[in-house]
C-alpha positions as CSV (number, residue, x, y, z in Angstrom):
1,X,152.0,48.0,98.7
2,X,152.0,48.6,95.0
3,X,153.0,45.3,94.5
4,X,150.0,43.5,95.9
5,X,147.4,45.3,93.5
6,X,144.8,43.2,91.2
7,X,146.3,44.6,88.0
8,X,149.9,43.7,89.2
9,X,149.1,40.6,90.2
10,X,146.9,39.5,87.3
11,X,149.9,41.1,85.1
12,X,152.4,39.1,86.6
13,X,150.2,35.7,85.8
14,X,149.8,36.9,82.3
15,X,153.6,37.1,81.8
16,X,154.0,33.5,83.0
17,X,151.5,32.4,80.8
18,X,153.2,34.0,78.0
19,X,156.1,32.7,78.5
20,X,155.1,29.6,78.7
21,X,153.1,30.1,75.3
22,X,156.6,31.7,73.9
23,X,158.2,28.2,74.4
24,X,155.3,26.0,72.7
25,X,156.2,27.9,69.7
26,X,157.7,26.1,66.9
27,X,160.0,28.7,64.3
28,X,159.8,28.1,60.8
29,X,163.7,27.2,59.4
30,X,165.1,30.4,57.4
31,X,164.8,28.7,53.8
32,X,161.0,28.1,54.7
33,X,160.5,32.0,56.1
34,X,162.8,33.3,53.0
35,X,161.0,31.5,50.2
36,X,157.4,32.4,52.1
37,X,158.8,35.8,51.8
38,X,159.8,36.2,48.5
39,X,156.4,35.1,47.6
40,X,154.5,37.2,49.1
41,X,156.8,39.8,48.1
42,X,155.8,38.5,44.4
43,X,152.1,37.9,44.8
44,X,152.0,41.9,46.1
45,X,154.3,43.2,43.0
46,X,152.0,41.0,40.7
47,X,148.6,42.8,42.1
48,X,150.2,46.3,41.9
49,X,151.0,45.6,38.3
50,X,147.3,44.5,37.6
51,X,145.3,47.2,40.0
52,X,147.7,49.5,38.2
53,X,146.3,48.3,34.4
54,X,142.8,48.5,35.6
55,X,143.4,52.0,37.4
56,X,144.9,53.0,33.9
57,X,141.8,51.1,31.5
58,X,139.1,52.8,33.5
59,X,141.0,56.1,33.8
60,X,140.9,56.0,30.0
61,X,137.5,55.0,29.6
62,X,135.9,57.5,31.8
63,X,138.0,59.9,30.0
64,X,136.4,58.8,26.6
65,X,133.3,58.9,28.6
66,X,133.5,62.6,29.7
67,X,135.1,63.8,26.9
């Protein structure tokens, strides 16, 4: 009886669909996903090292400011 429900029933279309989504998808090659990795992994060092200059200038400003 459980089987028959709304939810189950609309559950079981959503997984078709999904699977049929699943297959429509076209995978980046691995030199394309390593080299889009490595520069994101670069673009996020690259704002660390500036946020943490600007944390560190207007640390020492305020601390010129306050005394």
């Amino acid at each position: 009886m459980g089987l028959l429900t709304t939810k189950v029933r609309g559950f079981h279309v959503l997984a078709r669909e999904d699977r049929v989504e699943i297959r429509k998808v076209v995978w980046l090659a691995r030199q394309v996903t390593t080299q889009l990795s490595l520069f994101v992994v670069a673009v996020v060092l690259v704002m660390a090292l500036l946020l943490w200059g600007l944390d560190s200038l207007l640390g020492w400003v305020v601390s010129l400011i306050v005394g």
